[in-house]
N, C-alpha and C positions, 0 to 999 in steps of 0.2 A: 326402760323399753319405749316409753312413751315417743323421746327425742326420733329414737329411731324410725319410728314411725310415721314421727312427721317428715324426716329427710325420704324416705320411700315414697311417701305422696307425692311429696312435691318435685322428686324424680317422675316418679310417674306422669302426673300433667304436665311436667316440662316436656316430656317425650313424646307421650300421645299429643297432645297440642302443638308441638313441633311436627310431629309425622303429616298434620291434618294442612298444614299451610307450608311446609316446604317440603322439597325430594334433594339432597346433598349438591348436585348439580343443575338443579333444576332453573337454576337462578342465574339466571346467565352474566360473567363477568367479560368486561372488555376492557382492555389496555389499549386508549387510542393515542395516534401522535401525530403531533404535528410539528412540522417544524417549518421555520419562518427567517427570512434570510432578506434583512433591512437595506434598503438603496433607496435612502434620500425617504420621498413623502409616501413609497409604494414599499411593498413587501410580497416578493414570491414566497409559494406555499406547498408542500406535500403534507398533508394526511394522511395516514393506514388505518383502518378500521379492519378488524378483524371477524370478517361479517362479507358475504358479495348483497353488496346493496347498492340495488342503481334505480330509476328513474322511466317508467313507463315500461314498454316492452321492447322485443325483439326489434319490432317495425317501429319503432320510435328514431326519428333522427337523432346522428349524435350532438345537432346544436340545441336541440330541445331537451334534448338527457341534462345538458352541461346547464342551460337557462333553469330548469326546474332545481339542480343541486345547487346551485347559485342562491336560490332563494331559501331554502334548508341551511344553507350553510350564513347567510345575514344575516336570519332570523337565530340562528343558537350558537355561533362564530363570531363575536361583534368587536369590534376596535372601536373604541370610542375617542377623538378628537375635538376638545374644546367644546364637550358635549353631542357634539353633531357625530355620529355614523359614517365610517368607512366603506363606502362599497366593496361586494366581495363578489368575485368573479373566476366561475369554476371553466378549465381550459382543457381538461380531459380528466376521463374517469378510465380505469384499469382495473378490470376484476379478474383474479388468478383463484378459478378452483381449484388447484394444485393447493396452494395455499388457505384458500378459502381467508381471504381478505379484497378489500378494497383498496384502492389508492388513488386520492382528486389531487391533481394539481391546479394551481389557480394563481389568482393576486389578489391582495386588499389596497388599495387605492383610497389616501388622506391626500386634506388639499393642504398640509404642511410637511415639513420634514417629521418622521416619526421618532420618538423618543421614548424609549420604554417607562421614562420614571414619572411624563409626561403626559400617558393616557389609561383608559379605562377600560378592560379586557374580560368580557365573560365568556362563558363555556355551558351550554345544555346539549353539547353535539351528541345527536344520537340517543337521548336519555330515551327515548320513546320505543327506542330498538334492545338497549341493556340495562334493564334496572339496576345492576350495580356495575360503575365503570371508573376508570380513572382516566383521563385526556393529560400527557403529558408533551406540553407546549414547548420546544425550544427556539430560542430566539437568537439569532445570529446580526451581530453588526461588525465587519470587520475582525480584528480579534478576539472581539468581545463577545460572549456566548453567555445567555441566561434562560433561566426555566422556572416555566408554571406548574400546579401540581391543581388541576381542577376535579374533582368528582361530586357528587350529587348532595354533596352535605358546604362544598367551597365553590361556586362557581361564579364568583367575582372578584376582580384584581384591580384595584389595594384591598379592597373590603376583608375579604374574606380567605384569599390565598397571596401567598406569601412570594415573594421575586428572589430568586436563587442566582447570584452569579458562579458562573463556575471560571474560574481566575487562571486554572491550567486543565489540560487532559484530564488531572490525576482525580482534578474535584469532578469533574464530569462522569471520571470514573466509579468512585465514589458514592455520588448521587444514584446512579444507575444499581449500583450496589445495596444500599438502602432500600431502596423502591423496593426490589425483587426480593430481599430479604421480606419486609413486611409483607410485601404480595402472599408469601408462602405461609408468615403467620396469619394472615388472614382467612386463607384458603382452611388451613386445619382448624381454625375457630368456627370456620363457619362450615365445616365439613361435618356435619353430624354423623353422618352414615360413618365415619373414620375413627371416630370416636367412640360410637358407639362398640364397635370390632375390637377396639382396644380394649373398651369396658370389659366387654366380654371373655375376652383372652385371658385378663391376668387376675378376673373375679374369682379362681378357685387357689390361685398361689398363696401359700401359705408367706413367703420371705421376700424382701426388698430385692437378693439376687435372684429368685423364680422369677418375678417383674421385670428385674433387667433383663434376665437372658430373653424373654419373650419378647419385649418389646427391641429388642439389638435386632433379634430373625426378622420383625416385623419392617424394620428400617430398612436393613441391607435389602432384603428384594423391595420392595417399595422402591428404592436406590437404583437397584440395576434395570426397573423396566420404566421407571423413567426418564433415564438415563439414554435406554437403546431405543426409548419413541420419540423423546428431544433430536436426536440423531437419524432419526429415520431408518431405523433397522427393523424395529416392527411398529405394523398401524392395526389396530381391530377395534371395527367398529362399538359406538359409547353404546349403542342398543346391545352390544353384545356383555358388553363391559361390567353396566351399571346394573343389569339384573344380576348381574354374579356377586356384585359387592354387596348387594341389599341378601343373596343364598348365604354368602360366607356369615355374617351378622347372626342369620336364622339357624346355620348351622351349628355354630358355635354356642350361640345359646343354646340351644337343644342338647348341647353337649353337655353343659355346664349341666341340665335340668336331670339328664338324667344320673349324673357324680350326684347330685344333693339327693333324690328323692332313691335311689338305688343302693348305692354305692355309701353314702356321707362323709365322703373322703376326700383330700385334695387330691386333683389328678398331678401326677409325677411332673414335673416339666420337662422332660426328657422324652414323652409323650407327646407333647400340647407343641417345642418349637418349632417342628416341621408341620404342619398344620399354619401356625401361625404364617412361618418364611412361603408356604405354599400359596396363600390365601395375598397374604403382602404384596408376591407379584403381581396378582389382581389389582391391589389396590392401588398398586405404582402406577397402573396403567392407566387409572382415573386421576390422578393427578398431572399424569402427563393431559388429558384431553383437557383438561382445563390450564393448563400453560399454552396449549396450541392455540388458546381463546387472543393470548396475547402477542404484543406484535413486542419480540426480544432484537434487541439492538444488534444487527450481527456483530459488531466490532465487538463485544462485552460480549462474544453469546457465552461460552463458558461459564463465566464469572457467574451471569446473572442464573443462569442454570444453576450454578452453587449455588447462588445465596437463596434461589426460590429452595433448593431445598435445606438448605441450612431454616430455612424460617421455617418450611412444616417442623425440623427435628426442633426446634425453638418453643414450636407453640404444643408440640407435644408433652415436652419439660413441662412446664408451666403449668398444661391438665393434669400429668401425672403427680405433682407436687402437691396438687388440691384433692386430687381423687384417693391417691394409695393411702395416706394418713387416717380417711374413712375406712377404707376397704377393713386395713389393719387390726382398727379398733372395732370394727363390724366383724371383722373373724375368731374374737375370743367374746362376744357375745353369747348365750346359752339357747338362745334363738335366731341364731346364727343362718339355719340353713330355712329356714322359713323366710329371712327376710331377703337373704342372696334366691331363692324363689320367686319371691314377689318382682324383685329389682329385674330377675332372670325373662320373668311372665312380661313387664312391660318393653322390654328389647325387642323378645321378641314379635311380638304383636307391631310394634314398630317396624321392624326389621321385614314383617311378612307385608304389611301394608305398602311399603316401600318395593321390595319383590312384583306385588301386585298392578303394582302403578306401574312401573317399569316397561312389565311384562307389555300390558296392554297400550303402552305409549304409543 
């Protein structure tokens, strides 16, 4: 009993200690890019930031808008030439709320011809606006196409980030393919509120198939509405969204609580998957608001659509492989429903603190 007891603890301040410093989406991710297209000792520039961020106000000219992003953009933008700095120089700025992104175009100006294997390249763009980001750099010289992968743990080149040639389409393709794959793993690792709903779901299943059929209902809708808001078939607002996902968590557990102290029985699965597939579309809908964070490559947009969600169904594998094995051996335990209690009581306290925060955001 003991072991057990310490895995419920340490659940527990995992949870409550997580609830107190983060909210599932509260952490804002951005996939910025830039790309850069080499002529001799200069290099024109487009960046997307997925964000309208611009430089004084309305009454603001727009050579003053461009001179103020000019200096944001040397200061955490930097080509470095034979140690000396590259000037950088922004030429318009474009904000689409439709989209709700940005986009500078500019030049970086070296007083040699540029050569990628030849200079020194960081990246803090933005870090003050997205605590978690990735800036994906591509670099064009004739037929030759290469790419940086800078975020907040790599933001110097050779040092720290790696130079990617992409030799045909197919690697470029590819490339684009991986990013958004891991994107997606990432999203579900660092999605607790997602996790948590999962926990929830398949805590009273007696069988590895009760787990799968719940966790398949919880895919396919999670599947189909982020599918039709990638698409732009439906939009609803993340205020409307993210209190729902944080009730579904509360609900569920409350569900779970009263099977254990009423009932002491596993509920049916045959009960629990429509609940599930109902709750899922919710939760598709919060994985689309955070894909809309990033700026998806139209050419790829499909693809990268797939593999962002092939990496959540990725990073859900991988939980479930660590978590059911407990659950399993936790359900022929003889204190069985005392400790799915306990586990039940810290969700949702979790789960309502989150609600909470939401609500009043």
């Amino acid at each position: 009993m003991k072991k057990y007891v310490i895995y419920i603890g340490l659940v527990v301040i995992m949870l409550c200690g997580g609830a107190m410093v983060v909210s599932a989406h509260d952490v804002q991710y951005a996939s910025i890019t830039s790309s850069l297209t080499l002529n001799g000792a200069s290099a024109d520039f487009v960046t997307v930031a997925p964000e309208l961020i611009s430089a004084g106000d309305e009454s603001t000219p727009e050579s003053e808008k461009n001179e103020i992003m000019s200096g944001v953009f040397s200061e955490n933008f930097q080509i470095a030439q034979n140690g000396s700095l590259c000037p950088v120089t922004i030429t318009s700025i474009a904000l689409s709320e439709e989209k709700l992104e940005t986009t500078f175009q500019g030049r970086i100006t070296c007083s040699e011809t540029i050569d990628v294997n030849n200079v020194r390249i960081s990246s803090t763009l933005f870090s003050d606006i997205f605590p978690t980001y990735d800036h994906f750099v591509t670099i064009t010289s004739g037929k030759n196409v290469w790419q940086l992968a800078f975020n907040a743990e790599r933001q110097i080149y050779p040092d720290t980030v790696a130079l990617v040639q992409h030799s045909s389409p197919l690697g470029h393709f590819m490339t684009v393919v991986w990013e958004f794959l891991w994107m997606g793993m990432k999203h579900i690792f660092t999605g607790y509120d997602h996790i948590l709903f999962l926990l929830a779901a398949i805590l009273l299943m007696r069988s590895p198939r009760s787990i799968l059929i719940l966790v398949t209902s919880f895919t396919i809708a999670h599947t189909i509405t982020l599918l039709l808001a990638a698409f732009g078939k439906i939009n609803i607002s993340p205020s409307i969204v993210e209190p729902l996902i944080a009730l579904s968590i509360l609900y569920m557990t409350l569900r779970n609580m009263h099977f254990l102290w009423f009932k002491k029985e596993h509920e049916h699965v045959a009960e629990r998957w429509i609940t599930t597939f109902g709750f899922g579309l919710i939760h598709g809908l919060g994985f689309a608001g955070s894909l809309t964070e990033t700026n998806i490559p139209q050419e790829f947009f499909v693809s990268s659509l797939i593999s962002f969600n092939v990496g959540i169904e990725l990073g859900q594998i991988i939980i479930l492989l660590v978590v059911v094995p407990l659950l399993m051996d936790l359900d022929k335990h003889r204190r069985r429903n005392v400790i799915f209690i306990i586990a039940s009581t810290a969700i949702a306290v979790v789960s309502l603190f989150w609600l909470v925060q939401r609500l009043i955001a």
